[in-house]
C-alpha positions in Angstrom: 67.3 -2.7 -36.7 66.3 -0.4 -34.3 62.6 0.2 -33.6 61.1 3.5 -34.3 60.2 6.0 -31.9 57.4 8.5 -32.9 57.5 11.2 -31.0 54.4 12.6 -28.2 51.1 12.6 -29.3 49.9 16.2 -29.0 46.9 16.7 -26.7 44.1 17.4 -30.2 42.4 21.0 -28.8 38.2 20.6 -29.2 36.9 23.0 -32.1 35.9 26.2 -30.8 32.0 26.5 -30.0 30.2 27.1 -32.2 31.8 24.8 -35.0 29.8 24.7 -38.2 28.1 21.5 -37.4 27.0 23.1 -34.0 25.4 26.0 -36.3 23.8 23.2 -38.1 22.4 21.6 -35.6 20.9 25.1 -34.1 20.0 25.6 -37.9 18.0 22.5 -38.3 16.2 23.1 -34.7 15.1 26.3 -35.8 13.9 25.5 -39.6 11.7 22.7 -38.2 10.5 25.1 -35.2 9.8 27.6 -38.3 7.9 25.5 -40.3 5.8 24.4 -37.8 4.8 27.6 -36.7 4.2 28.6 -40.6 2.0 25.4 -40.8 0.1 25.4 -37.9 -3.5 25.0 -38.8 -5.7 28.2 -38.0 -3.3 29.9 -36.6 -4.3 34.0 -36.1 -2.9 36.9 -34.4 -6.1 38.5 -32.9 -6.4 41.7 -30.4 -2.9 42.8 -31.8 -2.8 46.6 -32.7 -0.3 46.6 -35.7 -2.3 45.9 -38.8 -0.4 43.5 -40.6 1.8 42.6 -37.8 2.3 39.0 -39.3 4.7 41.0 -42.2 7.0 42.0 -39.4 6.9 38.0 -37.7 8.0 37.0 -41.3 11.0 39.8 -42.2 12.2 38.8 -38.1 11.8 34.6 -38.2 13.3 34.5 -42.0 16.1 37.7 -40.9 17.3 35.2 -38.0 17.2 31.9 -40.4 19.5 33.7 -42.3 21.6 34.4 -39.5 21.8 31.3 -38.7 22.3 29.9 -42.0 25.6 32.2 -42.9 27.5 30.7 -40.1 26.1 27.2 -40.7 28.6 27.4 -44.0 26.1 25.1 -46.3 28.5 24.8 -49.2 32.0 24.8 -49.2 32.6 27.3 -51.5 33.5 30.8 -51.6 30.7 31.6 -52.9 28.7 30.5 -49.6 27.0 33.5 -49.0 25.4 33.9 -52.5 24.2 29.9 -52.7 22.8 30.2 -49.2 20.7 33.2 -50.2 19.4 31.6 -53.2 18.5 28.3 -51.2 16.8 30.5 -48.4 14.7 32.1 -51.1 13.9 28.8 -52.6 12.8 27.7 -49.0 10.8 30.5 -48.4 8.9 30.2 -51.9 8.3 26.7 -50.9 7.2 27.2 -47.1 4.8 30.1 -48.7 3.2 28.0 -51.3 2.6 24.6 -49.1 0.3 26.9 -46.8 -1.9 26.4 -49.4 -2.9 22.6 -48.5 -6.3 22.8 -47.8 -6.3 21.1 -44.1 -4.0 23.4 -42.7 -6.4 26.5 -43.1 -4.0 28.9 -44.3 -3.5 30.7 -47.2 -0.8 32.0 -49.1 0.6 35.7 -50.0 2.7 37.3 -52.3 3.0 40.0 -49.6 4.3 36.8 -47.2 7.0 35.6 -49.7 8.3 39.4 -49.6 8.8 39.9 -46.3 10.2 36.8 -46.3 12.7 37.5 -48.9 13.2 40.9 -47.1 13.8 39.4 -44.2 16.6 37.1 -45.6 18.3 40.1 -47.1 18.4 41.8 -43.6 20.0 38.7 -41.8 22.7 38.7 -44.6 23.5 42.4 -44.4 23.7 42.3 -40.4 25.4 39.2 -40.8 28.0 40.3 -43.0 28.1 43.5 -40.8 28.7 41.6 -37.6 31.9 39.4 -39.4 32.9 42.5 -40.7 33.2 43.9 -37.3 34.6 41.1 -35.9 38.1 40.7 -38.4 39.0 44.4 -37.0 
């Protein structure tokens, strides 16, 4: 009987940065930097010249959640990209509607939720713009 000899273990190559759990890691960090700053008792944007200007800090945080998100690869499915929009929108609906807890001082707005939801949709079509660039 002759013993076995299996051949050299191959040297295992590191996943390339950024895996998916690296992009859920940044992902997480950012979601719980967002909803603190969403929650943040009494927080105002005063001497600011743009009326509204808070619409356009909601479209930009919720755009770059959702660039972050897309990469992140939340389901294993192929049908990633739809499911992740859906739980974004979810997330934004709730993040909107807890500002209404009375300690916090905030209140809540449809106009809010929008530019949220806006916002979302303008990650996901830059996002699927940049991959779409990047397979050429």
């Amino acid at each position: 009987m002759t013993p076995s000899i299996s051949p050299p273990a191959t040297p295992r190559t590191p996943p390339a940065f950024p895996s998916r759990a690296h992009w859920r890691i940044i992902l997480a960090l950012y979601t719980l930097t967002l909803v603190t700053a969403t929650h943040w008792p009494r927080l105002a944007f005063e001497n600011i010249t743009i009326p509204r200007v808070d619409l356009l800090l909601h479209l930009s945080a919720f755009s770059a959640l959702a660039l972050l998100a897309l990469p992140a690869r939340l389901f294993r499915t192929p049908k990633n990209t739809p499911a992740t929009i859906a739980v974004l929108i979810l997330f934004a609906a709730l993040d909107e509607s807890t500002q209404a807890i009375p300690i916090l001082h905030r209140h809540t707005s449809f106009l809010d939720f929008a530019a949220d939801v806006l916002g979302i949709l303008v990650g996901v079509v830059l996002w699927l713009g940049f991959t779409r660039l990047a397979r050429r």
